[in-house]
N, C-alpha and C positions, 0 to 999 in steps of 0.2 A: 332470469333477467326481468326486472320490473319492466310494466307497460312505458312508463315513464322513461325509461334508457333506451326503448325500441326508439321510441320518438326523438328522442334528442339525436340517435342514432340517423335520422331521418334530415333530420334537420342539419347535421355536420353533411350528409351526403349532398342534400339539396346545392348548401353553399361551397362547395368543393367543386361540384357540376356546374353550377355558374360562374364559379371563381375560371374554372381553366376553359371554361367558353366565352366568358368575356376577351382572356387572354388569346386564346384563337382567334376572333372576330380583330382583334386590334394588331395581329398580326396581319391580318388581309387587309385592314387598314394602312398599315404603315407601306406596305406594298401599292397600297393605292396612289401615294405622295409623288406630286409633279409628273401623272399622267392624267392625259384627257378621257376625264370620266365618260363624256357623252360619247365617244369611239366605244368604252366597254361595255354604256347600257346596249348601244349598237349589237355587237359583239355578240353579247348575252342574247339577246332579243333574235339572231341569225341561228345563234346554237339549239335555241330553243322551238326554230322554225315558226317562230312570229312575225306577223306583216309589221317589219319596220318603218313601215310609211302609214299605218296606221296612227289613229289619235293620242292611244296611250302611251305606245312606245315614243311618239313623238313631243309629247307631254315632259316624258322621263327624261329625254334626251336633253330638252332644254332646260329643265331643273338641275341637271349631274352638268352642264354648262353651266349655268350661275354658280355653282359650287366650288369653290376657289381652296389651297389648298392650305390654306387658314380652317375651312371650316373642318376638314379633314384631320388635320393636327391637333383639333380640339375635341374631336369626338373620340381621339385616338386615346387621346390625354384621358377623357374621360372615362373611355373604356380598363383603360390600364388601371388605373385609380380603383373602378370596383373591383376589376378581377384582383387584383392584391390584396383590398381590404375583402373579400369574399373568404381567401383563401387565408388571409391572417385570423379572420375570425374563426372558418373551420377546424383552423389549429390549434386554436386555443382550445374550443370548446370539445377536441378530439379528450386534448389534455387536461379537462374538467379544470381550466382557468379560472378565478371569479374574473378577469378584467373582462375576457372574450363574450363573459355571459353579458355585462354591460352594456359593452362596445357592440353586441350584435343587436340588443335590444334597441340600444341609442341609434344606430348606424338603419337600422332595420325600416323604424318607429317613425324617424325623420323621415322619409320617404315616404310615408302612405299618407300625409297630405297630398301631396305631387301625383301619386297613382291617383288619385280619388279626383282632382282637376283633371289629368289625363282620360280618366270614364266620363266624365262630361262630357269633355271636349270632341271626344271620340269615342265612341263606344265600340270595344270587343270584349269578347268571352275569353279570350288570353288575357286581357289585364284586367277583369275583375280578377280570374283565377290567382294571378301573382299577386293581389292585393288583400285576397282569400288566408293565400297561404302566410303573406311577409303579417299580417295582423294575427294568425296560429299562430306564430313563429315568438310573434311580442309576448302574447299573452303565455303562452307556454313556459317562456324562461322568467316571465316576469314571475311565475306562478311557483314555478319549482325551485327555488333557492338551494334546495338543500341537496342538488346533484352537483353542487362545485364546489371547491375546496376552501376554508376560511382562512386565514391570516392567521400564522402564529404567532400569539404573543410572547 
């Protein structure tokens, strides 16, 4: 196996692992729909033997109260949206597609303006990391053409 297949190998894992974690998370999402979130930061915050009448948890409490279940709907919306295209992409590129190799480049490539506002904005060491990897990820498939299959004429 070329080094080149190890990685790509890598790379179909990466997005296969966020494709069915996103899909998870937007499960516990959809579950979250038309209940009062501040009862479960509460909740949370008891389970975990936190002083709920502290500032943070009291902080959290009244933000997951402005939270209406619009905005819930839509991050759910949004979650599903990546974990599908996550896992559509890793199928292709299982299947040495050319279109998966595009669509992950395109799909990928678009996103790391937005990561790269988001490290301004806020800086952690989790999202350079993911902004580390989604820019390997570009440059990689942008680089290796010749591990997907061409169109016969």
């Amino acid at each position: 196996m070329k080094k080149s297949e190890g990685y790509l190998k890598l790379i179909i894992l990466y997005k296969t692992v966020m494709g069915v974690s996103e899909l998870v998370f937007s499960v516990v999402l959809l579950r979250l729909l038309d209940r009062d979130l501040s009862v479960l930061v509460t909740g949370v915050a008891d389970l975990f033997g936190l002083n709920t009448d502290g500032q943070i948890i009291s902080y959290l409490t009244e933000q997951a109260m402005a939270l209406g279940n619009g905005a819930v709907l839509a991050s759910l919306m949004v979650l599903v949206t990546f974990g599908v295209l996550n896992l559509i992409e890793s199928y292709g590129l299982h299947n040495r597609m050319r279109w998966a190799e595009w669509l992950t480049v395109i799909g990928t490539g678009a996103l790391i303006p937005y990561e790269v506002y988001e490290i301004f904005k806020s800086f952690s060491a989790i999202k350079v990391l993911v902004l580390i990897i989604n820019c390997l990820i570009v440059y990689f498939l942008a680089k290796h053409k010749e591990l997907f299959k061409r169109r016969r004429t």
